[in-house]
N, C-alpha and C positions, 0 to 999 in steps of 0.2 A: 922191783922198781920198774915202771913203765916210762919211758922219755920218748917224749912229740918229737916230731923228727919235720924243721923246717925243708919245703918241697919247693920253696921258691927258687927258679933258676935250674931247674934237674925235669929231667924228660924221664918218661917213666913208659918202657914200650913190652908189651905181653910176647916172649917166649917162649910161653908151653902156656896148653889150654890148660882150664879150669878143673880141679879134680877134687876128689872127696879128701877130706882130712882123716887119715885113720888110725887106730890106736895100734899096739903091739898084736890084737887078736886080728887085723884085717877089718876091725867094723869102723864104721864113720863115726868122727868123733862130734861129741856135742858140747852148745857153752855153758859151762857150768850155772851163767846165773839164769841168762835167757833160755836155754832151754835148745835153742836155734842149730841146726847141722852147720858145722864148719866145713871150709873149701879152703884150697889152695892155688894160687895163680904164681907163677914164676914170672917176672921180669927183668929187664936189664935197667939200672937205673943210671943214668945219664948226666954229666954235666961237665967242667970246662976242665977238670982233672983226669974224666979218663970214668970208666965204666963198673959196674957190680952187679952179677945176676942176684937176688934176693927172693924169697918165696914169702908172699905176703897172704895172710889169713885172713878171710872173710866170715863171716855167720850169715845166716838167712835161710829160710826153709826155701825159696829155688835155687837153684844154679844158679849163680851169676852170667847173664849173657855178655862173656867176650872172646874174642876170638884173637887168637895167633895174628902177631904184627900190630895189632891197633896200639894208637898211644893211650896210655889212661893217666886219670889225676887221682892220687890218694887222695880222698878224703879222713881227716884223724890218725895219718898215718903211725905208728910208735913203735920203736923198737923196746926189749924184754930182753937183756942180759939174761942168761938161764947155764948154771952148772950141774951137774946130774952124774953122780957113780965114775968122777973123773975126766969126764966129758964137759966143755962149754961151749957156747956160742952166742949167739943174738937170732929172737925171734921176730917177727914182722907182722905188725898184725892194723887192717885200716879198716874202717866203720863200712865203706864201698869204696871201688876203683870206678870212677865215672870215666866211660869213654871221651877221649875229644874228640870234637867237632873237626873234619875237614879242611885241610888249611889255616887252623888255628892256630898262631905258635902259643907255647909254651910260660 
């Protein structure tokens, strides 16, 4: 089950750069339907409660250019419930992270 995760209200700022998504063997993983390399961006996500780093997935055959400290806006952001061999959590996965603009709030 995939649930949209409303972004209104919530600042969303890049703590670790951009990296390769990789499988158990160390290779970069890819999207099952697209085809596309997956990346990972860690941020802190932001709002009038109090803060959560979260690692959100992107696809796209570049790197995504962002860099450490900028604020960005999920686009399609969705969290992915996932248990596995005893293990759960919540995955994060958005279509792009578009940087903001400059003095732009949120």
């Amino acid at each position: 089950m995939k649930l949209n995760i409303d972004t209104t209200g919530k600042t969303f700022t890049v703590t670790k750069g951009v990296e390769e998504k990789k499988d158990q063997n160390d290779r970069q993983k890819f999207d099952r339907i697209t085809k596309e390399p997956l990346w990972t961006v860690q941020v802190m996500a932001l709002d009038e409660t109090g803060g959560e780093m979260i690692n959100v997935t992107l696809a796209g055959n570049a790197m995504p250019k962002i860099n450490v400290g900028q604020i960005v806006v999920p686009v399609e952001l969705e969290a992915m419930p996932w248990a596995t061999n005893g293990r759960n959590g919540v995955a994060f996965r958005a279509k792009s992270l578009n940087v903001q603009a400059a003095g732009k709030a949120a």
